[in-house]
C-alpha positions in Angstrom: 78.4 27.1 -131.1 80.3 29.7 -133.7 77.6 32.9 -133.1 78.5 35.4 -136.5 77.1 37.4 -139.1 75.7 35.5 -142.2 77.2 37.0 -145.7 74.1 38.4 -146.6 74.2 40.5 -143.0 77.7 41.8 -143.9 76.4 42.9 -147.1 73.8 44.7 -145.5 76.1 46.5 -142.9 78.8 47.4 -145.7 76.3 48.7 -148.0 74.8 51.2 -145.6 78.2 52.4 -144.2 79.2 53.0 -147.9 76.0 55.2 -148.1 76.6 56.9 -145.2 80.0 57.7 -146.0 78.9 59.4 -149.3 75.9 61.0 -147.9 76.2 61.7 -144.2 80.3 63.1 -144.0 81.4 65.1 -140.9 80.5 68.5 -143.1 76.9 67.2 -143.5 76.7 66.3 -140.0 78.1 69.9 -138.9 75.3 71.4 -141.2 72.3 69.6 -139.7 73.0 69.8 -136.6 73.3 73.8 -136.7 69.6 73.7 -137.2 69.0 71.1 -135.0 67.3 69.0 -138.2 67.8 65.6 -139.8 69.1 65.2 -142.7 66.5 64.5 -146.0 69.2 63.0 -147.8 70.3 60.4 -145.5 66.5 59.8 -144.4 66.0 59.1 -148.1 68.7 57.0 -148.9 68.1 54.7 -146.0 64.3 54.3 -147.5 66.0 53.5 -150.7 68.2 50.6 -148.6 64.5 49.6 -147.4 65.5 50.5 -143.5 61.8 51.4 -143.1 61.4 48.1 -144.1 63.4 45.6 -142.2 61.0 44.6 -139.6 58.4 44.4 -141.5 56.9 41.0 -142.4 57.0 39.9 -146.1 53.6 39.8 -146.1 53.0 43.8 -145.6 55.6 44.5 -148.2 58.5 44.6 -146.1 61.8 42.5 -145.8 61.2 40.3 -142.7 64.9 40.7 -141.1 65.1 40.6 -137.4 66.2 42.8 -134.6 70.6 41.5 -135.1 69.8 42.8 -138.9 67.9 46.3 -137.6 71.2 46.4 -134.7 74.0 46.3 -137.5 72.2 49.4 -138.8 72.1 51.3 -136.0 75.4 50.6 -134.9 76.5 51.9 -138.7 74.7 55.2 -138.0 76.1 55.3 -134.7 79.5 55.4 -136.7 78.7 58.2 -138.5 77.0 60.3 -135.9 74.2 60.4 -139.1 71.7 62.9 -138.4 68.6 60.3 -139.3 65.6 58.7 -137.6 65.6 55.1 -137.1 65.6 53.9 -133.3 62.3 55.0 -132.6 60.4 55.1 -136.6 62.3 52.4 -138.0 62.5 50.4 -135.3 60.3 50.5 -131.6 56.8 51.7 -134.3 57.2 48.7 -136.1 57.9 46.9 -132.9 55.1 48.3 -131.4 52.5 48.1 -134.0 53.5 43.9 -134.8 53.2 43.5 -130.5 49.7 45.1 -130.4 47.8 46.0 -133.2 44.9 44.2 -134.7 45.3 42.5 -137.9 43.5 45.4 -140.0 45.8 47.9 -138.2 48.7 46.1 -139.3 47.2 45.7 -142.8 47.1 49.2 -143.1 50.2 51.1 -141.3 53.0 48.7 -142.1 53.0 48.6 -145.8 53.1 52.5 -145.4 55.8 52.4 -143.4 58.0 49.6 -144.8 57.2 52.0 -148.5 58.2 54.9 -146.3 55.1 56.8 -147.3 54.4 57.1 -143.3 56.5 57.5 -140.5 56.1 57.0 -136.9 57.7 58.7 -134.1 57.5 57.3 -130.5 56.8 58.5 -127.1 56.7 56.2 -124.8 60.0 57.6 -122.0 57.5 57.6 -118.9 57.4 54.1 -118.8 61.2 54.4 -118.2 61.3 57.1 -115.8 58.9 60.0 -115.6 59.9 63.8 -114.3 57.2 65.5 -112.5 53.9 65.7 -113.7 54.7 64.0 -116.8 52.8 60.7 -118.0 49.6 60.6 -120.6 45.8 59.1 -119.5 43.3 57.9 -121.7 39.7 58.4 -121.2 36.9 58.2 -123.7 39.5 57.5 -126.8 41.5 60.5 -125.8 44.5 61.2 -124.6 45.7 64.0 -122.3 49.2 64.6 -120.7 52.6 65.4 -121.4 55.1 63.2 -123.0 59.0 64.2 -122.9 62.0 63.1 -124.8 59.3 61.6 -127.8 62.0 60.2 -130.2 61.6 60.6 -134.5 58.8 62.8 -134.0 60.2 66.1 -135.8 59.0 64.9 -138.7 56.4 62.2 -138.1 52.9 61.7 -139.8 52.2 59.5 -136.5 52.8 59.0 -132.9 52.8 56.0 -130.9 52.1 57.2 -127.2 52.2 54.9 -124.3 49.7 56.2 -121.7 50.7 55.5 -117.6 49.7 51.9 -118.1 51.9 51.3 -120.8 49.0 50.8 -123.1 49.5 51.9 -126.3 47.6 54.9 -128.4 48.4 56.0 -131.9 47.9 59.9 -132.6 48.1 62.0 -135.8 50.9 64.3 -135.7 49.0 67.0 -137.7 52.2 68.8 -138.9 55.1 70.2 -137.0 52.7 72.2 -134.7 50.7 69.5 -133.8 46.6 69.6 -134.5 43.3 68.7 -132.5 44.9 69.5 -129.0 48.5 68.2 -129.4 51.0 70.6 -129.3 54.8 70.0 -129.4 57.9 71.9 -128.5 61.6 70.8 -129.3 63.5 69.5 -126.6 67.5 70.2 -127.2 70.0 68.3 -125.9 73.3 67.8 -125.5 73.2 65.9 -129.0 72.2 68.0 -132.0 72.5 65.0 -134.3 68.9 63.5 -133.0 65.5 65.3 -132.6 63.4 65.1 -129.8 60.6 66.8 -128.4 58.2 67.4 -126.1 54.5 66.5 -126.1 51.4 68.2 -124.9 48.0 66.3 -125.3 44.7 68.1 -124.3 42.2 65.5 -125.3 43.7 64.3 -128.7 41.4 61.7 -130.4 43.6 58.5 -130.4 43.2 55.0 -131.8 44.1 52.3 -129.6 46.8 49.4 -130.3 44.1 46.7 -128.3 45.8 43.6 -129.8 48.0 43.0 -126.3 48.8 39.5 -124.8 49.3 41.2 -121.6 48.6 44.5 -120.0 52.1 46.7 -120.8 53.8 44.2 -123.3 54.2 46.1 -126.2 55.4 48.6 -124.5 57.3 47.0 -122.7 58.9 45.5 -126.6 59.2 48.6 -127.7 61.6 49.8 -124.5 63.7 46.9 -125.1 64.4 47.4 -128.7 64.9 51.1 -127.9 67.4 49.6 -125.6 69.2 47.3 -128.1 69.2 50.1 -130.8 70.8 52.5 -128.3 73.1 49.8 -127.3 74.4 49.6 -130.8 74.4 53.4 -131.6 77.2 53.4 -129.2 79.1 50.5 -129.9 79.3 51.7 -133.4 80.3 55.4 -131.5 82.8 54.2 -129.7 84.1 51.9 -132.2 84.7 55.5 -134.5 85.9 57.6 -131.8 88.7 54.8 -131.1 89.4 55.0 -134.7 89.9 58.3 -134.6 91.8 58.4 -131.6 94.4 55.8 -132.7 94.8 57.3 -136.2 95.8 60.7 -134.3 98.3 59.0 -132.1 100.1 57.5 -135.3 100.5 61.1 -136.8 100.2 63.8 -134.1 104.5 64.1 -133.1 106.0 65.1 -129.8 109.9 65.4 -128.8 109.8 64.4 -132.6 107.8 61.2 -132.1 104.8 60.5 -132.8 102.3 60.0 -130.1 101.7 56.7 -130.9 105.2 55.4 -129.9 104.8 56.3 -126.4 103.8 53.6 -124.1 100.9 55.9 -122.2 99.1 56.3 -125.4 99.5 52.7 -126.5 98.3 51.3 -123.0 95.0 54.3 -123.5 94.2 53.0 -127.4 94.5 49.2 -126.1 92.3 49.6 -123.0 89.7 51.4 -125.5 89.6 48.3 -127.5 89.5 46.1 -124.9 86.6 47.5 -123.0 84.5 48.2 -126.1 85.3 44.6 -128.3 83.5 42.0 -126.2 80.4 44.7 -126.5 79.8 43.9 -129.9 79.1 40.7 -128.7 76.4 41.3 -125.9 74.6 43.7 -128.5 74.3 41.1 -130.7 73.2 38.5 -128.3 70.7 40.8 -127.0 69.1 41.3 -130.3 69.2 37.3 -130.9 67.4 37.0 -127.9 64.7 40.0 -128.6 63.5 37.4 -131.4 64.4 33.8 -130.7 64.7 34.1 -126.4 61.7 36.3 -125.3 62.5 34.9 -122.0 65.8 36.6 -121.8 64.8 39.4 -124.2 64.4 41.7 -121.4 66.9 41.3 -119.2 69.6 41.3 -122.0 68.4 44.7 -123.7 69.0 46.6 -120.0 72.6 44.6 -119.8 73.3 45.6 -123.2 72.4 49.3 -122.5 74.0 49.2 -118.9 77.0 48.1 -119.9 77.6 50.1 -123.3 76.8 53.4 -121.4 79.4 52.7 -119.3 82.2 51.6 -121.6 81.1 54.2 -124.2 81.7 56.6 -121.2 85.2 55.5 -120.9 85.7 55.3 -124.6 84.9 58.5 -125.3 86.8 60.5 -122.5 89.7 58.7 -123.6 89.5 58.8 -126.9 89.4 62.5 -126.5 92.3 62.8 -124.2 94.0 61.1 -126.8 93.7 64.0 -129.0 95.0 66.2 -126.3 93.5 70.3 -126.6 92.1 69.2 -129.8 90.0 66.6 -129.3 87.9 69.8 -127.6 87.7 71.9 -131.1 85.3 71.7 -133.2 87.6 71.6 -136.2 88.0 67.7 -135.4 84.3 67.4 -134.8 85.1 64.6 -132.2 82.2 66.1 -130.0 80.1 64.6 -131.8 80.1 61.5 -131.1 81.4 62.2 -127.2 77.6 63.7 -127.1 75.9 61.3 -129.5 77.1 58.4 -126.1 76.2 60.8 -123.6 72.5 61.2 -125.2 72.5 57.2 -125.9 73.6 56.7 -121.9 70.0 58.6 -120.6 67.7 58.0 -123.4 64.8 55.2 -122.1 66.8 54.9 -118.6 70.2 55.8 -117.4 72.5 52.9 -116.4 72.0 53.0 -112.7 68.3 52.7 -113.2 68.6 50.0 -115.7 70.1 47.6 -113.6 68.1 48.1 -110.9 65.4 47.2 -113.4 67.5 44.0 -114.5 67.8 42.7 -110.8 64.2 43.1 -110.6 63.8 41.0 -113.9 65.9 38.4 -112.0 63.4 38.6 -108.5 65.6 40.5 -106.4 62.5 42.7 -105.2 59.0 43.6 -107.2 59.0 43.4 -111.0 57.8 46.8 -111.7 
């Protein structure tokens, strides 16, 4: 079976790289991240695209695509190291919300969010590995706890946060200071291109997402389209830096040469290509299966994340040895995306603990 993109999916990935090179160039990127914000003009040009909307049925005034549509997006913004919020508002909410809301919940959040009117940040990291004292309980529809590493929440109007059952509570954001017991503090990482933050909940009145087949399984949906957006952030990373990397070599001149010529270099740029290529494929696959295999769904989104942190690892040291001292300034702003992979290799699970996750998934010891 020939497994591609359909014309109207190549449409959709060319017409949001062509907006992202107009509104979200290396200079904009430099500006945002200086004050650790995302950018208002890329956030509004992807509502404008409907990205808000993608998941969303028809039926709540969205577009109905699936989770291949949502990656080719993701791996676009990956490209441009764009300083926007998608993986966790566009993409795990809406997740989230379709898994295990009730019918009126859906009714009422998802045309607001397809419209862009609402957006929701997400918090649900525990469930992928918790630090000390970390983890939410509910009690009496309210939630108490601390939540770390809550993605798209800078500027949210709602959170979904997964308590330490992986049940699922939504929350009111009340402003960038938080309201009614929830306070927030910004967490900075090694990538100043993405927000995320730190949550503190004493009692905060919470409406439950009830609507669950299964104890855990929205949750457990929205890790593993986290997983399969990440996945694609950095093949579409890796895919730039390598870009960058041979364009360098083919104009950078030594012993009046250019780089590019010598066999070292060539043998770096083709092992880049090689490692990262046959990627694209498993991130597609993975999101095929997230919506047409729900019995491989799983498993796929932790290979897919395993494996691109690994070759986006390799990609990005040598793409910047490529560039020699300069791949290290800032005037080349290659940094970027060498963080924007190392953010996207422990965000919902480094790879060591991912696998370990997928050989439970395949009964070598306990499912967790």
């Amino acid at each position: 079976m020939e497994f591609g993109l359909s014309e109207e999916q190549r449409l959709l990935q060319d017409s949001v790289a062509k907006m992202l090179e107009e509104k979200s160039p290396l200079d904009h990127v430099r500006e945002a991240a200086a004050s650790w914000k995302q950018s208002d003009a890329v956030q509004a040009a992807l509502t404008e695209l409907g990205a808000p909307a993608l998941l969303v049925p028809e039926e709540f005034g969205g577009l109905g695509l699936g989770m291949l549509d949502a990656a080719l997006i993701q791996e676009a913004l990956g490209g441009h190291v764009s300083p926007a919020s998608f993986t966790g508002s566009g993409v795990m909410a809406t997740v989230g919300i379709l898994t295990s809301g009730t019918d009126e919940q859906k009714a009422d959040w998802l045309p607001k969010i397809a419209s862009g009117e609402l957006r929701f940040g997400v918090a649900v990291s525990e469930k992928t590995g918790a630090r000390l004292q970390a983890g939410v309980t509910a009690e009496g529809g309210k939630l108490s706890g601390q939540a770390l590493f809550a993605l798209d929440t800078a500027e949210a109007t709602h959170i979904i946060v997964a308590n330490t059952e992986g049940r699922l509570h939504v929350v009111e954001a009340g402003g960038s200071n938080g309201s009614g017991g929830l306070e927030t503090q910004d967490l900075k990482t090694i990538d100043r291109t993405r927000t995320f933050r730190e949550l503190k909940l004493t009692g905060v009145a919470a409406t439950p997402l009830p609507a669950e087949n299964e104890q855990g399984l929205a949750c457990r949906r929205m890790v593993d389209a986290g997983r399969i957006m990440l996945a694609a952030d950095t093949l579409g990373a890796g895919q730039e830096m390598i870009r960058q990397a041979v364009d360098y070599a083919k104009e950078r001149k030594q012993f009046n040469r250019v780089i590019a010529s010598f066999q070292a270099v060539k043998h770096m740029c083709a092992e880049m290509a090689a490692e990262l290529e046959p990627c694209r494929s498993l991130v597609w696959y993975a999101a095929h299966a997230f919506d047409h295999i729900p019995e491989e769904s799983s498993l796929m989104a932790c290979h897919a994340k395993a494996h691109l942190s690994e070759v986006g690892r390799f990609v990005a040291r040598t793409a910047t040895e490529v560039h020699g001292g300069m791949g290290f300034t800032d005037l080349l702003g290659l940094h970027y995306w060498f963080k924007r992979i190392g953010a996207n290799r422990q965000i919902l699970g480094g790879p060591e603990a991912v696998r370990a996750e997928a050989a439970k998934l395949q009964g070598w010891g306990e499912v967790a």
